[in-house]
C-alpha positions in Angstrom: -33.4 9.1 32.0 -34.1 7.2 28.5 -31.2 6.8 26.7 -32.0 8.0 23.2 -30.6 5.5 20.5 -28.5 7.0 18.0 -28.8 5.6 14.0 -24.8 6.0 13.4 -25.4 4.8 9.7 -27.9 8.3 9.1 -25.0 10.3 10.6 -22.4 9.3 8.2 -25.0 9.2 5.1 -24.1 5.4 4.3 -26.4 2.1 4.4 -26.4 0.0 6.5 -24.4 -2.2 4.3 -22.0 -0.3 3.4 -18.6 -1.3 2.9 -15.8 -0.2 5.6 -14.0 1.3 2.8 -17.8 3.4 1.9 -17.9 4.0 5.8 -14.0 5.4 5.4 -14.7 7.8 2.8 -17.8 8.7 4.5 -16.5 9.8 7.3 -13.2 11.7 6.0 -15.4 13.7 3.5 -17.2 14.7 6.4 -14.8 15.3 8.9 -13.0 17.4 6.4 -15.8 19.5 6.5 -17.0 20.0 9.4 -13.5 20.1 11.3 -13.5 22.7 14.1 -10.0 24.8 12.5 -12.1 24.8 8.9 -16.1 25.0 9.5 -17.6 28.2 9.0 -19.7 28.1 11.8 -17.4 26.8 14.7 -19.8 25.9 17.0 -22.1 23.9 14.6 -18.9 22.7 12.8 -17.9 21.0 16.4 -21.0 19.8 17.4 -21.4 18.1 14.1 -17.7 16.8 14.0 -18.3 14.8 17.5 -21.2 13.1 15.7 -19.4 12.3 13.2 -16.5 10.5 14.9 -18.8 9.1 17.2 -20.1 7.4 14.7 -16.6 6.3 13.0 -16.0 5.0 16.2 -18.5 2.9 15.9 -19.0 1.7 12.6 -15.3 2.2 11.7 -14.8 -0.8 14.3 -15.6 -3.8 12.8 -16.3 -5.5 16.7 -18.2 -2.1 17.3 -20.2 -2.3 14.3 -21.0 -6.0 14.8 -22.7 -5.3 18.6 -24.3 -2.0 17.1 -25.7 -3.9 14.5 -27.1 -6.4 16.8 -28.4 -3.1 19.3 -30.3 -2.0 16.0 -32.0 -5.2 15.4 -33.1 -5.8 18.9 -34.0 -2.0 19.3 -36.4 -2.0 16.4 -38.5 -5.2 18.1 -41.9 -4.1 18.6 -41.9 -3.9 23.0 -38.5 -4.4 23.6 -36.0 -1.7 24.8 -32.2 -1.9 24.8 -30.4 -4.2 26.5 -28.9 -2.7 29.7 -25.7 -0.8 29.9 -23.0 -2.9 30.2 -21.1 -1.1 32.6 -20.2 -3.8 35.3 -19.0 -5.5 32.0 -16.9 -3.0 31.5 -15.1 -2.8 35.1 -17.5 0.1 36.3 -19.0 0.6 39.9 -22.5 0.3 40.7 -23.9 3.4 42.3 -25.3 3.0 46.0 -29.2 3.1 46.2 -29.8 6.5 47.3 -27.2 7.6 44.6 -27.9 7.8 41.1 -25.4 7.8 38.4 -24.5 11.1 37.4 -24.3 12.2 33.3 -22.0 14.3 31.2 -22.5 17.3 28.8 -19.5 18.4 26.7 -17.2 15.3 26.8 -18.0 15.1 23.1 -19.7 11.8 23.7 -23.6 10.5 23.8 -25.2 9.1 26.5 -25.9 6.4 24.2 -22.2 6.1 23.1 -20.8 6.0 26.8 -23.8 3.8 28.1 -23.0 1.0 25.3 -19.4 1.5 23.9 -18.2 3.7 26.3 -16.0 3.7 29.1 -17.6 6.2 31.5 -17.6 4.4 35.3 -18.5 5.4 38.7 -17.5 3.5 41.6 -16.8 3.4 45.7 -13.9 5.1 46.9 -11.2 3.0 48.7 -12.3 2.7 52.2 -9.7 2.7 55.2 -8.5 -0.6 56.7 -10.0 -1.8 60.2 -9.1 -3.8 62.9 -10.5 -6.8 64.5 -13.3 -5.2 66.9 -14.1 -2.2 64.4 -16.9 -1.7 62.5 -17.2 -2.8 58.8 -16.9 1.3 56.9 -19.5 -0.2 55.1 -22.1 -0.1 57.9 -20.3 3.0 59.7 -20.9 6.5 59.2 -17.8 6.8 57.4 -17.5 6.1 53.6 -15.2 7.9 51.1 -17.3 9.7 48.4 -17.2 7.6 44.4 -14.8 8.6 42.0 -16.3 9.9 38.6 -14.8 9.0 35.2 -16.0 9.7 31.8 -13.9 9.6 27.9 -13.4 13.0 26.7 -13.0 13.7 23.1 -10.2 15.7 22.2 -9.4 16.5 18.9 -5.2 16.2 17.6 -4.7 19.8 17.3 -5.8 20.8 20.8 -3.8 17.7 21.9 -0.8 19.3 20.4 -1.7 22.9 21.4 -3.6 22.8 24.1 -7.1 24.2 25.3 -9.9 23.9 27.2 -13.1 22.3 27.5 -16.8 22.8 29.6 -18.1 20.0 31.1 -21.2 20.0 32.8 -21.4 17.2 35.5 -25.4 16.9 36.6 -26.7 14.6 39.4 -30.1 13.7 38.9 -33.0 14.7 40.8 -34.0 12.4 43.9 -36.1 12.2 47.1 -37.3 15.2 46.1 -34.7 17.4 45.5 -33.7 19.4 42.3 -31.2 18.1 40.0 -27.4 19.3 41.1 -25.0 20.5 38.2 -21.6 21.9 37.9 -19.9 23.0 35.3 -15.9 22.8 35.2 -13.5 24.6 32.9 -11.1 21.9 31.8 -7.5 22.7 31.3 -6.1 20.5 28.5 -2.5 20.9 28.3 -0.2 20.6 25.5 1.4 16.7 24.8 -1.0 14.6 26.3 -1.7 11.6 25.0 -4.8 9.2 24.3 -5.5 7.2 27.8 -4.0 9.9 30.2 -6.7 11.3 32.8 -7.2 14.7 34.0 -8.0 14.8 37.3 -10.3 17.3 39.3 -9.5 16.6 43.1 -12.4 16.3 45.2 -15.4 16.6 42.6 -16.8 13.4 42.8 -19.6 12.5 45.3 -19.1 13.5 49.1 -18.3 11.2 51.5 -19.9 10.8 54.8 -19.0 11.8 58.1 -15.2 12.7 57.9 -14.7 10.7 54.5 -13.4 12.4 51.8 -14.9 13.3 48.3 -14.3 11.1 45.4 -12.7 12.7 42.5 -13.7 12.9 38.9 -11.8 11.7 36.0 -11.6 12.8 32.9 -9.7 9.9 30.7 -8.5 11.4 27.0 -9.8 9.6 23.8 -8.1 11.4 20.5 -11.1 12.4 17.7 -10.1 10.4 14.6 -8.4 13.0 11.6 -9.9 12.7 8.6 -6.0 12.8 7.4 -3.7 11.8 10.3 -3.0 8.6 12.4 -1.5 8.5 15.9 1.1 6.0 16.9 3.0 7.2 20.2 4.5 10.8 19.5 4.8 10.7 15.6 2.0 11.5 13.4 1.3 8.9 10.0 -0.4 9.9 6.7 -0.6 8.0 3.5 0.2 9.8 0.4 -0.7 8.8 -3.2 1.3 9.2 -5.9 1.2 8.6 -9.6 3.4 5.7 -11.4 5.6 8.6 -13.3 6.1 10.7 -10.1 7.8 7.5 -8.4 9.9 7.2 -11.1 10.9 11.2 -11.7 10.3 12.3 -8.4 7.6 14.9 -6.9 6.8 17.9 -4.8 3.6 16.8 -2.7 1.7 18.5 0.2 1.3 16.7 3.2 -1.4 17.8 6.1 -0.2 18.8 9.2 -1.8 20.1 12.5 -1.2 23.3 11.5 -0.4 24.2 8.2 0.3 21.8 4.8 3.8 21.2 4.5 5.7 20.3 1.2 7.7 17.0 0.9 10.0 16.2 -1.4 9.7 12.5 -3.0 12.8 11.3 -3.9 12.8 9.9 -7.6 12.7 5.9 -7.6 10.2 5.7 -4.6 8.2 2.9 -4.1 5.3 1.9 -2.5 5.1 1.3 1.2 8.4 3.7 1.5 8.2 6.1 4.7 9.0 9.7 4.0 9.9 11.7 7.5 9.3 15.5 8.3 10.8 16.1 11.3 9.2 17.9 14.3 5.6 18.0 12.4 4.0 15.3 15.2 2.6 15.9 18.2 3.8 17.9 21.0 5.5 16.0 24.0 5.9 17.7 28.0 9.3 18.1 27.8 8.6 21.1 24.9 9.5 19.1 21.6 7.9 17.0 18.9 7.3 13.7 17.2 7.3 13.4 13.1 5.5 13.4 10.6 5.4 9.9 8.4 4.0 10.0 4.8 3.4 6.0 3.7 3.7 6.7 -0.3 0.8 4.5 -2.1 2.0 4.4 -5.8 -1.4 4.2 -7.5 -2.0 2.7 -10.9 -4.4 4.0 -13.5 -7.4 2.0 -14.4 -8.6 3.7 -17.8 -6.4 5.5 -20.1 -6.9 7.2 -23.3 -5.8 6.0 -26.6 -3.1 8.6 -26.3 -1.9 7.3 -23.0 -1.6 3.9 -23.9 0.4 4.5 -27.0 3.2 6.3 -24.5 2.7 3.0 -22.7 3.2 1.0 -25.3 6.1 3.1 -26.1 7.7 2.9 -23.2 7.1 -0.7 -22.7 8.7 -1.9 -26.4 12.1 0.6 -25.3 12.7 -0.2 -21.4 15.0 -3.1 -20.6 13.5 -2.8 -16.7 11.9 -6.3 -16.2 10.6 -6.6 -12.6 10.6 -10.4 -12.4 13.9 -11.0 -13.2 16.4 -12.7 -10.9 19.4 -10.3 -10.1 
């Protein structure tokens, strides 16, 4: 089947030379918006949301962007398709023959995604060990069935709570036959963690003879927050504040996977300092939580009125603070 290219620049409403800070805002304005807790319409609202990180993924990657650019060029050539998916490149099997490689619905993924950026693989299961005298498996009428892997996109709040996913796994027509499909429902379960694989015993492809099936794999990749970074069990944020607010101190809200929470900033704050919430991260197995980190940006106005800068001016000819001085 065609793999049907997918302009990541039109899906995040930038140019194509944008700026990764124009691609940022992009994509948090939009992820905002179409997030799956806030969109009216949930099922648009996720559908949307998936194109729009998949697209973040991409561009938001500056290694990403670079091949995707390259893709674009190439794809646009009068007579010349895409270049083939790297998937050997990428550690993946090679499907036998008279086996073609099955596709995904619902991992939150494109075809075009996992055939080019991807990390969805098929390969041979492990075959027994034989003895001098016995037939190569290979050439017998025993071979374990290929395991099935594909990414599935989860987004931070069903990591922390939990849920469950459809996912559709089809094997293409062949020799006549129709195409085969199956759809699972996918237990996520609270605290796991980007990289971890669920595992569906035995529904990968059958083996032959007395072999057994191959499994299928279902490897977690978080969806990018327009607010929140991930770095083990603690959650990240940056917050913004105003040069008078590090000085007197501040009541901000902070975004949380469920609710905002209010944080207290400590008068005399400056930039870079890391404000803790406890127990707002993510969940973990054993039942508790990471934190929540807010990275405090002081920010600096770049216009002011005349009424503004006279209170500067003020405040500059009466202060004895002198920031390049030597203690």
């Amino acid at each position: 089947m065609p793999v049907k290219f997918q302009d990541y620049y039109e899906t995040l409403g930038v140019k194509r030379a944008a700026t990764a800070e124009a691609i940022k805002q992009a994509f948090r304005g939009l992820a905002r918006r179409y997030h799956p807790d806030v969109a009216k319409d949930k099922v648009a609202g996720e559908a949307k949301f998936k194109e729009i990180n998949e697209a973040y993924e991409v561009l938001g990657d500056p290694e990403k962007r670079r091949r995707y650019d390259e893709l674009g060029m190439d794809w646009q050539q009068e007579g010349r398709g895409p270049p083939p998916p790297p998937s050997e490149a990428r550690g993946g099997g090679r499907a036998r023959p008279d086996e073609p490689e099955v596709e995904f619905d619902g991992t939150g993924f494109s075809d075009f995604f996992e055939s080019y950026f991807g990390n969805r693989t098929g390969g041979f299961g492990s075959h027994r060990g034989f003895s001098a005298g016995e037939s190569d498996p290979e050439e017998s009428a025993y071979r374990p069935g290929r395991d099935f892997e594909a990414d599935l996109l989860v987004t931070l709040e069903d990591a922390h709570r939990g849920s469950r996913r459809k996912v559709t796994l089809r094997r293409p027509a062949q020799r006549g036959e129709a195409e085969r499909s199956h759809t699972y429902n996918v237990r996520i379960p609270p605290g796991m963690r980007e990289g971890q694989r669920i595992r569906l015993a035995g529904q990968g492809s059958a083996g032959q003879g007395t072999a057994p099936a191959g499994d299928l794999y279902l490897r977690i990749r978080f969806a990018r927050h327009p607010d929140l970074r991930v770095q083990g069990d603690d959650l990240y944020c940056d917050l913004d504040i105003s040069p008078w607010e590090a000085i007197l101190g501040a009541k901000a809200n902070l975004p949380t996977l469920e609710k905002a929470t209010t944080l207290r900033v400590p008068p005399g704050t400056v930039s870079g300092t890391q404000l803790r919430v406890r127990g707002q991260g993510l969940s973990r197995e054993d039942g508790k939580r990471g934190d929540l980190y807010a990275e405090v940006h002081v920010q600096i106005p770049t216009t002011v009125s005349s009424e503004e800068r006279a209170l500067w001016e003020k405040l500059a000819a009466v202060s004895t603070f002198n920031p390049r001085e030597i203690p």
